[in-house]
C-alpha positions, 0 to 999 in steps of 0.5 A: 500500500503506497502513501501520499500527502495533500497540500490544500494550497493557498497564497500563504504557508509552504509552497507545493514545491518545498511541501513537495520535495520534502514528502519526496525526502521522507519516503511519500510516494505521491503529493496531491494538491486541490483545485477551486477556480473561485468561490462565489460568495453568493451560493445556494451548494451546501459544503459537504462536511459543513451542511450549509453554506459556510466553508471549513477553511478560508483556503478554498478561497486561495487555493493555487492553480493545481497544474502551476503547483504540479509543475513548480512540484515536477521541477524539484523532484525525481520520484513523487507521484503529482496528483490533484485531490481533486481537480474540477476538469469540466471548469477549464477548456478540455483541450487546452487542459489536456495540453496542460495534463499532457505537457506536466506528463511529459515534463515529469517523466510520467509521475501525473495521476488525475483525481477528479470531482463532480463538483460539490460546488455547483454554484462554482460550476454554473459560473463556467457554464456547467449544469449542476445536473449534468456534471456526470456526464460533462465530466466523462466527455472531457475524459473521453475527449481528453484520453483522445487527444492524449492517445490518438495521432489525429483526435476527434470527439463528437459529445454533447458537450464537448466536439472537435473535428480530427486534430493533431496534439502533440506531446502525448503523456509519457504514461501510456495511460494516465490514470484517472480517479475519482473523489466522490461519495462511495454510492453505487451511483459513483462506483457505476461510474468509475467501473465505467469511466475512471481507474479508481476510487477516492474517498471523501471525509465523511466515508465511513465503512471504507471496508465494505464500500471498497468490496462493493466497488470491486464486485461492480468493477468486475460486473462491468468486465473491467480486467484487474482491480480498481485503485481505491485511495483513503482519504485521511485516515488513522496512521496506526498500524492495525488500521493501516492493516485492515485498509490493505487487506480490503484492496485500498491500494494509497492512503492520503494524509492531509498536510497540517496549515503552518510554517515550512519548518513545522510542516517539514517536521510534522512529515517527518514524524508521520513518515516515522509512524508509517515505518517509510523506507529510512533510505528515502529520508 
């Protein structure tokens, strides 16, 4: 079972590329960073862990552009993984983003793993012209369109959203597939959709009975012909030994442990500490 890291990043505090070198230093296998274009201050979308309106930190307000962290992160490390936890993919262009994922892909020699959202935000999403009720399906279309263009020698993608005629796009990712995993509830309607389009499953915060979500995850998974098993990434769980244990055992394959909001140094220690309790090879640190 691999371990990694998420910087929610903002203006202030550590930067994705100290936070990220640091991680690589002390054994982590991936860094994650968030992505929110804006946060409209007049909304009707309830936060997820709060209820209502009002957020749990004033980082989404500030958060980085996710592939500028990325990439100042490329430049600094060898190893790490570059992830995002999650992006919103529908809120950009999907062929100038999969430019962007392809290039970063390319740059880091093939280190790009994309998580990705549905949206809780749709107030966020109505603002780049995306249906809150049709965010699934956005979402697959920007996938397929962008696995195109990353794939093909002359792409094309003809989709409700989402149309271009034959095109050339070059670089291509150094991956031969960039693995795509998908942050979101663990209900069936979600593990339909990752069996269908998508490599993996992240968990939210307020997932609960990881075990027996990730088996029913893995039964669609195979009902749908997919050959292997599904990536299944925890999200913020608790680093000892017996918990790691039983999370293994039930297929989940990465735990992510979120990066505390304080100085370089106090955030360069607390990794430190964390990759002690979760044994990381002493070589790496």
């Amino acid at each position: 079972m691999k371990h990694g890291i998420v910087l929610f990043t903002s203006d202030r505090g550590i930067t994705p590329a100290a936070a990220a070198r640091a991680a690589e230093a002390a054994g982590f296998d991936t860094f994650h960073v968030p992505e929110h274009t804006h946060i409209p201050v007049k909304r009707e979308a309830p936060h997820p862990r709060t209820g209502d309106s009002s957020l749990p930190d004033d980082r989404y307000l500030r958060t980085l552009d996710p592939w500028v962290a990325l990439a100042t992160a490329a430049s600094v490390t060898t190893r790490i993984r570059l992830a995002t936890a999650v992006a919103l993919p529908v809120e950009s262009d999907p062929i100038t983003l999969a430019k962007t994922i392809a290039s970063l892909d390319h740059l880091s020699a093939g280190r790009v793993t994309l998580g990705v959202g549905f949206g809780w935000n749709v107030d966020e999403l109505a603002d780049h012209g995306v249906p809150g009720n049709r965010r699934r399906t956005v979402l697959r279309e920007y996938i397929e369109a962008m696995r195109a263009l990353w794939t093909d020698d002359e792409a094309s993608y003809a989709g409700e959203f989402v149309s271009f005629g034959a095109s050339w796009a070059w670089p291509k990712p150094a991956q031969a597939h960039i693995p795509v995993i998908v942050g979101a509830g663990g209900t069936e309607k979600t593990f339909r959709w990752i069996a269908k389009s998508a490599d993996g499953w992240l968990t939210t915060p307020g997932d609960t009975d990881i075990e027996d979500k990730a088996r029913r995850l893995r039964e669609i998974w195979h009902e749908a012909g997919r050959a292997g098993e599904p990536e299944i990434s925890a999200l913020g769980v608790r680093p000892d030994p017996e918990n790691l244990a039983k999370l293994e055992a039930a297929g989940v394959t990465e735990t992510i442990f979120g990066l505390p909001d304080r100085s370089p140094d106090e955030v360069m220690a607390w990794l430190q500490r964390l990759a002690g309790k979760l044994s990381l090879p002493a070589a790496s640190r």
